[in-house]
LUMBADREN-91801 format. One line per field, with one value per residue: z negated, x negated, y negated of N, C-alpha, C in turn; residue number from 0. Coordinates in steps of 0.05 Angstrom, whole numbers, plus 5000, padded with zeros to 4 digits. Last residue first. Example, Ala and Ser with C-alpha at 12.3 -4.5 7.8 and 13.67 -1.06 7.14 Angstrom:
2
n.zz <- [4858	4844] $
n.xx <- [4743	4736] $
n.yy <- [5045	5114] $
ca.zz <- [4857	4844] $
ca.xx <- [4727	4754] $
ca.yy <- [5021	5090] $
c.zz <- [4843	4844] $
c.xx <- [4742	4736] $
c.yy <- [4999	5066] $
n <- [1	0] $
***
This chain:
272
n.zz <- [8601	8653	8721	8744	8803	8826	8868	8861	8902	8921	8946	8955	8993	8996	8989	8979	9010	8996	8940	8922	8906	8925	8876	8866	8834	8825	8789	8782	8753	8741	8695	8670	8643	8591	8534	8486	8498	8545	8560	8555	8596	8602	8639	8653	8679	8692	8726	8735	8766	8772	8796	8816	8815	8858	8854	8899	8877	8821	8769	8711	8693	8660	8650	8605	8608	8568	8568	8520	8518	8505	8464	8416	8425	8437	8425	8458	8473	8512	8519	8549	8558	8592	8613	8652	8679	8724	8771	8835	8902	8929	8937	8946	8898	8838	8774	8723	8707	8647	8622	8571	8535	8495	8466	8429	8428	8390	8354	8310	8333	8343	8374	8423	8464	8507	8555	8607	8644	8726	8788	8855	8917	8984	9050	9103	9151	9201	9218	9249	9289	9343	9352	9362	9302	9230	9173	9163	9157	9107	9073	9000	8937	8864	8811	8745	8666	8606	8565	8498	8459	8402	8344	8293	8243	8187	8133	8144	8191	8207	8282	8336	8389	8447	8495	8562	8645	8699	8758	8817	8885	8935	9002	9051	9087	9098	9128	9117	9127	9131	9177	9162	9161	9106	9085	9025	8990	8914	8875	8829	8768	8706	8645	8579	8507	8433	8381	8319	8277	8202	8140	8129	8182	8224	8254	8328	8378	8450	8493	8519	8591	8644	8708	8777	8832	8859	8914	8935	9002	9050	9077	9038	8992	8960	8950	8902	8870	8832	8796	8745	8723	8685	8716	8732	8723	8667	8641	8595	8587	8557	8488	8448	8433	8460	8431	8389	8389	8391	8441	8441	8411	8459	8490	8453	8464	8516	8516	8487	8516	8565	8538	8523	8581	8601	8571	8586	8643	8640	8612	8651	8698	8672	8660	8718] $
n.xx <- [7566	7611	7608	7670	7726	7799	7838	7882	7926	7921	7912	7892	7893	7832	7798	7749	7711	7668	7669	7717	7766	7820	7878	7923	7916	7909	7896	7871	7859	7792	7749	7682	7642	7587	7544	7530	7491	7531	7594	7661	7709	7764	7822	7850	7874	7875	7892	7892	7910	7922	7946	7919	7923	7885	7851	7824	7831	7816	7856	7868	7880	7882	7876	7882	7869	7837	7822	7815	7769	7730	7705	7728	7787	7810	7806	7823	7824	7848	7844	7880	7866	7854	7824	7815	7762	7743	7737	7760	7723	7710	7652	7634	7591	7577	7564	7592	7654	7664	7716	7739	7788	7807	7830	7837	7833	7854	7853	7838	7821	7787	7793	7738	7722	7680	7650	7607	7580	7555	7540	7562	7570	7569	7561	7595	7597	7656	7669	7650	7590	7555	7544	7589	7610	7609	7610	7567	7524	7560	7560	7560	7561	7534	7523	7501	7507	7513	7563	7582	7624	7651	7691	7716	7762	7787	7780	7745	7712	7651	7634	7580	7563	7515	7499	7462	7446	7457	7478	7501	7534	7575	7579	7620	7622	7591	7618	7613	7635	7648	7676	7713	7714	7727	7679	7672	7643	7606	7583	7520	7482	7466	7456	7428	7419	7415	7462	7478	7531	7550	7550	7505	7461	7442	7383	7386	7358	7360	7379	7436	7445	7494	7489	7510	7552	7619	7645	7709	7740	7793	7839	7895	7924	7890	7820	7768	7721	7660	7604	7577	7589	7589	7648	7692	7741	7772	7776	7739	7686	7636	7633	7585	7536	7528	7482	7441	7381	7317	7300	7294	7240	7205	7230	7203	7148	7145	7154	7111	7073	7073	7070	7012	6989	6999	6973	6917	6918	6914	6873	6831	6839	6827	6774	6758] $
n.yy <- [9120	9153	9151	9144	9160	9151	9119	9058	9016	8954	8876	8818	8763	8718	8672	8712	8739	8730	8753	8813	8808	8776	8759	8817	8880	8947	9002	9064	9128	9174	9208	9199	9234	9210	9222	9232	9272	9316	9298	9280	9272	9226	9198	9142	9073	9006	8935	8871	8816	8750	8690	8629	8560	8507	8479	8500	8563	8609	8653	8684	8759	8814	8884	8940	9014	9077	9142	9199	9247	9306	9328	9336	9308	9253	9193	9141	9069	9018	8945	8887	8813	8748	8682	8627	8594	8538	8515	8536	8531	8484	8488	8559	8552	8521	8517	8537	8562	8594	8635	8661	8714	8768	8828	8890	8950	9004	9053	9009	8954	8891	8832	8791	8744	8721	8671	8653	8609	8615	8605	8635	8634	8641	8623	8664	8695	8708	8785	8816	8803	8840	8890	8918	8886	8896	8902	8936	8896	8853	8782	8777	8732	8731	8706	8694	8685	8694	8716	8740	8765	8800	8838	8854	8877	8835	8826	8781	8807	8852	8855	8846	8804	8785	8760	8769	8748	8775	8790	8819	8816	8849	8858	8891	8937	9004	9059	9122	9183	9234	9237	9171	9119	9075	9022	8988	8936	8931	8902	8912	8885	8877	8849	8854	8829	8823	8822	8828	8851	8852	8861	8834	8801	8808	8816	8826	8875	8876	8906	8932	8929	8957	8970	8995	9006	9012	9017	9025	9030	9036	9062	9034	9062	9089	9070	9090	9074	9097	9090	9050	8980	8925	8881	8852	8877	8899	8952	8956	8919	8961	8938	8907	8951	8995	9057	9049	9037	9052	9024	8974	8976	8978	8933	8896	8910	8908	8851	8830	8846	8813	8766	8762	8779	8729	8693	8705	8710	8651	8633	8649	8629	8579	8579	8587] $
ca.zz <- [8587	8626	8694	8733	8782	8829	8849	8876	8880	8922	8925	8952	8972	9015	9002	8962	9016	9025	8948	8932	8876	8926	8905	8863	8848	8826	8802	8784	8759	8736	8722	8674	8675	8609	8560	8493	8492	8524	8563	8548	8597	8605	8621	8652	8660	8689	8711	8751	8754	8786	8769	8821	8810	8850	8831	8904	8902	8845	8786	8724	8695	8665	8647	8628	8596	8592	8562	8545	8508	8516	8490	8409	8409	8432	8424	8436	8472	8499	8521	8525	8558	8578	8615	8622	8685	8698	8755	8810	8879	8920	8919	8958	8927	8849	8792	8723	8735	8662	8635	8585	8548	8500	8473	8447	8431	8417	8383	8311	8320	8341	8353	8408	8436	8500	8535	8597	8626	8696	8762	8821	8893	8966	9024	9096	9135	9193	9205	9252	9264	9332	9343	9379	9317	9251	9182	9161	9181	9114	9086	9029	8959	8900	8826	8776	8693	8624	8586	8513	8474	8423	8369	8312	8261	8212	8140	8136	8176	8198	8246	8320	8363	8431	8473	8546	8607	8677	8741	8785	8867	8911	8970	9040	9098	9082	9136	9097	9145	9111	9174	9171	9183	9104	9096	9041	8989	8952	8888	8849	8784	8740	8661	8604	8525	8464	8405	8340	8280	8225	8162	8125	8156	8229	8226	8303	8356	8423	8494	8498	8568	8620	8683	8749	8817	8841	8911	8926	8968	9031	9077	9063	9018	8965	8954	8934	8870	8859	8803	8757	8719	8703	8687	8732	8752	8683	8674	8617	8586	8582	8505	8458	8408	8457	8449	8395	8390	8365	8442	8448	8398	8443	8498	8461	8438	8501	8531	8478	8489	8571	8555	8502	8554	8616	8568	8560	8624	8655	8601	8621	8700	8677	8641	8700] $
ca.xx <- [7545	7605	7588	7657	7714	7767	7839	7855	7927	7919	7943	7888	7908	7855	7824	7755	7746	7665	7672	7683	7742	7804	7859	7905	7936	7894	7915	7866	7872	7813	7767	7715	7654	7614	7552	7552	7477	7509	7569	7639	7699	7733	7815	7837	7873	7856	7895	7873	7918	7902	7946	7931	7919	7914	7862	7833	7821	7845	7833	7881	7859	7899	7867	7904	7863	7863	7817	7832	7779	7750	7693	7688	7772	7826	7784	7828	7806	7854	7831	7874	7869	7868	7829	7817	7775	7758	7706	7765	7734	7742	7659	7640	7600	7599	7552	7583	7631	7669	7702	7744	7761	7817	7813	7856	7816	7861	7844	7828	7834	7781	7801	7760	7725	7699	7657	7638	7583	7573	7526	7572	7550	7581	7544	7579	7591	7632	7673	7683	7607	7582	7522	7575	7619	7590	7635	7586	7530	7535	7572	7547	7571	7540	7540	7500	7502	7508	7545	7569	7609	7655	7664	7721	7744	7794	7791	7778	7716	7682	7628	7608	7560	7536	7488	7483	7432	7446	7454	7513	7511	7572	7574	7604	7629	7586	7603	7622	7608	7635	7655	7713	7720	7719	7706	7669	7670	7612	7607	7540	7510	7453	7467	7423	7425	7408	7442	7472	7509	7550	7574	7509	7491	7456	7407	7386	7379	7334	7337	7429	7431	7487	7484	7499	7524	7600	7625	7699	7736	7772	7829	7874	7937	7905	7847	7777	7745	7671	7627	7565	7598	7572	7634	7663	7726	7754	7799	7756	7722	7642	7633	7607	7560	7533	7501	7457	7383	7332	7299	7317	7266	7208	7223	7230	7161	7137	7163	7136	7071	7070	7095	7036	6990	7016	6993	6923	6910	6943	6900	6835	6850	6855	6790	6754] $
ca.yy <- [9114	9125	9156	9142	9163	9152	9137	9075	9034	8973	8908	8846	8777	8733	8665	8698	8746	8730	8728	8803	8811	8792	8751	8786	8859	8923	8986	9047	9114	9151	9211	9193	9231	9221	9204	9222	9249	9317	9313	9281	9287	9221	9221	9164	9098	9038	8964	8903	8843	8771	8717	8648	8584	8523	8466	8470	8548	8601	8642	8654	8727	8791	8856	8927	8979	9062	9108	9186	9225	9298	9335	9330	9323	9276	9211	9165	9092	9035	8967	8905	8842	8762	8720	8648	8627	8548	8520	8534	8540	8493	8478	8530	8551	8546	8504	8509	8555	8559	8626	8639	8701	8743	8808	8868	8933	8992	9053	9043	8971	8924	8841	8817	8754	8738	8684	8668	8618	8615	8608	8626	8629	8647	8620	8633	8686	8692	8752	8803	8797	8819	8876	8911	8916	8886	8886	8948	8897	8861	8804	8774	8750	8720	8729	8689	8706	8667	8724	8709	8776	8781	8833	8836	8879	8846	8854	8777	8787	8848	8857	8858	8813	8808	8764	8775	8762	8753	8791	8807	8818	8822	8871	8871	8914	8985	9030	9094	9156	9222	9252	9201	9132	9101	9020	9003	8943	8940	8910	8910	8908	8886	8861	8844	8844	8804	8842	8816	8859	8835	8866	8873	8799	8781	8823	8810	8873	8883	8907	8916	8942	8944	8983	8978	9016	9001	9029	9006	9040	9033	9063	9033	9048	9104	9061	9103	9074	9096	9099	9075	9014	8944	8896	8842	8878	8880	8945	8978	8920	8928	8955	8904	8929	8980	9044	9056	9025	9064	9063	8982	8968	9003	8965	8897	8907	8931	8866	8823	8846	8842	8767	8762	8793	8751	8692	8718	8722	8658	8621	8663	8650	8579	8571	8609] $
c.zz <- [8566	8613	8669	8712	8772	8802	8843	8857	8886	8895	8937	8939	8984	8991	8998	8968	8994	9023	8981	8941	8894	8914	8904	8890	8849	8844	8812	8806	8770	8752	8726	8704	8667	8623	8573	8518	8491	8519	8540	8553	8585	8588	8620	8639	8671	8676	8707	8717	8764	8766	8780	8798	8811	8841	8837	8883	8900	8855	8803	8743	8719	8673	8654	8626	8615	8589	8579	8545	8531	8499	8514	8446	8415	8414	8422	8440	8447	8492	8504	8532	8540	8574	8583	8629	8667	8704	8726	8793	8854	8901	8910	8937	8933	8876	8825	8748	8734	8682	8650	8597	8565	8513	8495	8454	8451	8411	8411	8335	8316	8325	8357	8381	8438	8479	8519	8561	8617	8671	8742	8796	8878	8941	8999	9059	9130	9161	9202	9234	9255	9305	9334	9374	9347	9271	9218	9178	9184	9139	9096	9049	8980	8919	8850	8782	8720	8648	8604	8532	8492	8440	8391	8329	8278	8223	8164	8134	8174	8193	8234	8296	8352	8395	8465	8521	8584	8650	8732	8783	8834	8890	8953	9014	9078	9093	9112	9102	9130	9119	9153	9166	9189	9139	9102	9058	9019	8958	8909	8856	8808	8753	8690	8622	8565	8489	8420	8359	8301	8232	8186	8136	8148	8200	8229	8282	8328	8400	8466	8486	8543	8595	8659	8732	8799	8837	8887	8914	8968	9008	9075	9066	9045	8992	8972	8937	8900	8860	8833	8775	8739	8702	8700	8709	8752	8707	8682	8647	8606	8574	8531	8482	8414	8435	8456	8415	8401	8370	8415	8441	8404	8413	8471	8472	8428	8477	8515	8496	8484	8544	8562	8505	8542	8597	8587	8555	8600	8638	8609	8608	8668	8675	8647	8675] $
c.xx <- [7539	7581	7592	7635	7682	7752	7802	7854	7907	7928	7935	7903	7896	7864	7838	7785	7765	7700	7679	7687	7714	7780	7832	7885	7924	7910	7897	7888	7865	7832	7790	7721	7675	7627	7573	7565	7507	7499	7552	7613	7665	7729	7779	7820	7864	7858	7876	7881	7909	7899	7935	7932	7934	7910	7887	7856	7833	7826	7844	7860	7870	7877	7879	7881	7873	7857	7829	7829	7799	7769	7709	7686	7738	7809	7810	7822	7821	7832	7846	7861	7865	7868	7840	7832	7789	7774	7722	7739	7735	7747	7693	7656	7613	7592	7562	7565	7624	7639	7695	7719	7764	7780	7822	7836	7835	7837	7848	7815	7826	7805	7800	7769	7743	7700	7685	7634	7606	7556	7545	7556	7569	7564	7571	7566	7579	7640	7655	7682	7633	7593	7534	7554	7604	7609	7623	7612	7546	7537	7552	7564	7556	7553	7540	7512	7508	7497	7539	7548	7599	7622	7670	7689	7742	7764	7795	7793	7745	7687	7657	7598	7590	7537	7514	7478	7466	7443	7468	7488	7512	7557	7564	7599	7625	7600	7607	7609	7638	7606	7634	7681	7715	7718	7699	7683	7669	7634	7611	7561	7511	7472	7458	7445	7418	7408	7440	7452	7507	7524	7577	7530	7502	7477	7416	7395	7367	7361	7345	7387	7437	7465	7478	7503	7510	7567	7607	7671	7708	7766	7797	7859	7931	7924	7856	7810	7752	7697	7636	7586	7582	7582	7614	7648	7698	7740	7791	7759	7724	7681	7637	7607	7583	7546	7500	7488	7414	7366	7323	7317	7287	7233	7231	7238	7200	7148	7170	7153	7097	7070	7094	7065	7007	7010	7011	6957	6922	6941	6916	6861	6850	6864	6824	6772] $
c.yy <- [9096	9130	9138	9151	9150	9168	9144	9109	9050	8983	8921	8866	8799	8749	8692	8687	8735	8737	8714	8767	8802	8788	8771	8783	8831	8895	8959	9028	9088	9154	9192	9190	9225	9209	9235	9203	9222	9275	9315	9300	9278	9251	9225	9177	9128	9048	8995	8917	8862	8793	8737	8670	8607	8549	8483	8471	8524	8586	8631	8647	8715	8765	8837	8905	8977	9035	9103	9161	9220	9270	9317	9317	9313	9299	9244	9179	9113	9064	8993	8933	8855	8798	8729	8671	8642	8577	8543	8544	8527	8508	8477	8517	8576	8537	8532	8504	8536	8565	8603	8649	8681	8722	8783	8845	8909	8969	9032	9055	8996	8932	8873	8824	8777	8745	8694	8673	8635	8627	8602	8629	8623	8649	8621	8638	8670	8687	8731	8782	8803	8820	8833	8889	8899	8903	8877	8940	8925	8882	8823	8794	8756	8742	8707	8720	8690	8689	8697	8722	8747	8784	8817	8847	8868	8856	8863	8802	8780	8818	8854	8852	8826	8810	8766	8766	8751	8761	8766	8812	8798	8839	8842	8874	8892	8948	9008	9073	9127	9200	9236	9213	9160	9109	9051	9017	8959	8953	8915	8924	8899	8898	8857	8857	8829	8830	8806	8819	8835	8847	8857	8876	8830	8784	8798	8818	8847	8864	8900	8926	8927	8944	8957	8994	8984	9018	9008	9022	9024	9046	9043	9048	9041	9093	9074	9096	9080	9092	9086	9096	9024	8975	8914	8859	8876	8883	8925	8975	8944	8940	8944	8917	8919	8965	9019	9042	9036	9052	9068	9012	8978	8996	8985	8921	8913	8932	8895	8844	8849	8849	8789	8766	8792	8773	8718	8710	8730	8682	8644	8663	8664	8601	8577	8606] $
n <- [271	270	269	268	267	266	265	264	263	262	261	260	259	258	257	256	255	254	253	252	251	250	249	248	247	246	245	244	243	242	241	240	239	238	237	236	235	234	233	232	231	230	229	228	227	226	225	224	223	222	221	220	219	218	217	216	215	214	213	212	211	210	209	208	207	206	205	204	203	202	201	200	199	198	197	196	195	194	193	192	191	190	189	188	187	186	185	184	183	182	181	180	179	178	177	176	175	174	173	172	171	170	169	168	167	166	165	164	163	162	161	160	159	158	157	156	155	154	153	152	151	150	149	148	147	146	145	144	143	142	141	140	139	138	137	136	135	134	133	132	131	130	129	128	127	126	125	124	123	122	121	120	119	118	117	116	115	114	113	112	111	110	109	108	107	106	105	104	103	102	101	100	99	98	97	96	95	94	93	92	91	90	89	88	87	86	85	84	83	82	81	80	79	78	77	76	75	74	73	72	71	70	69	68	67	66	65	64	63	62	61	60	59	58	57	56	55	54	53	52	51	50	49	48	47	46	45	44	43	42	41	40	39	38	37	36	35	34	33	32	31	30	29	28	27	26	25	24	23	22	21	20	19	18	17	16	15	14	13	12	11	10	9	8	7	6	5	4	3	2	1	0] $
***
């Protein structure tokens, strides 16, 4: 009886804090740090459709920032969360998209902007897991084409930025602190720039380049993903961007971690 009181009153203060955090996030504008444009690993709401294969790539996530630190009258600091997946989909017509594998994101964030030195700055610390799988898209007669095996990455990353008017330059590492299969490279620095201009109330144009060193048995490779396009604001300042999309390097789902990927896609996104 003593115990079930304990458990009790601590799933209260944990259903407390919840609610609390809840109703925090409501006042709670936007993001502090935006996801990167042309990063791969970011949560978007969208679809990329490659112009060379027939594929395309089927994101669904979403980034939150739950609850805000004063961190200083020129400094702000969130605790945040992220949820995404990558599915990579193969097209055959009569709008039938066999699903051939999808990589899963979660972990938690913590964000801060502000000034310092006259410069604007924001950076960004995600401790997150991601895995791969194959799934019975890549199936034909109840046969595999490929064998899967166990694909895992628990990391830390972090990212800094310098803010301009309209560009956003930044700079990030990443370290795999516990990875299968163990070849891969534990070390990830990254490079890039974001572009945002607001043309009028209804209509923006965003673009970004990324750059990152990944690789297998201590060899690395350069891996380049590009995006530009025109975003169409709605009500509550959310909007449909219509893109571009390049993408050069070893491939983004894990289950294809060995193999080179070049496309050019064309697509679109719910920004939010």
């Amino acid at each position: 009886m003593c115990l079930m009181k304990k458990l009790n009153s601590n799933f209260l203060k944990f259903l407390t804090i919840l609610i609390l955090l809840s109703y925090k996030s409501f006042s709670l504008d936007g993001h502090l740090f935006s996801p990167l444009t042309a990063n791969i690993l970011e949560p978007r709401i969208g679809c990329v459709f490659q112009l060379t294969e027939k594929k395309l790539r089927l994101d669904i996530g979403t980034t939150v920032d739950l609850f805000e630190f004063d961190s200083g009258e020129e400094s702000k600091t969130r605790i945040g969360t992220d949820f995404f997946t990558l599915s990579r989909l193969r097209s055959e017509g009569n709008m039938k998209f066999p699903v051939e594998t999808a990589d899963y994101f979660f972990g938690v964030n913590g964000t801060t902007k502000g000034k310092l030195n006259g410069l604007n700055y924001s950076a960004r610390l995600r401790l997150a897991h991601i895995s791969s799988h194959i799934v019975d898209g890549l199936a034909h007669d109840t046969i595999l084409n490929r064998k899967p095996f166990v694909y895992s990455r628990e990391f830390a990353e972090i990212t800094g930025a310098i803010n301009f008017d309209e560009f956003r330059c930044y700079a990030g590492l990443t370290y795999v602190f516990s990875r299968q299969p163990k070849i891969t490279n534990p070390v990830i620095p990254q490079i890039g720039f974001d572009f945002n201009y607001k043309i009028n109330q209804y209509i923006k144009v965003l673009a970004g380049y990324d750059f990152k060193l990944s690789g297998f048995d201590d060899v690395y490779f350069g891996t380049h993903s590009a995006q530009a396009g025109i975003e169409f604001v709605t009500s509550n300042e959310i909007g449909i961007l219509i893109s571009g999309y390049y993408f050069n390097g070893k491939s983004i789902h894990g289950m294809f971690y060995t193999e080179n990927d070049s496309y050019y896609g064309v697509g679109f996104q719910v920004v939010y």
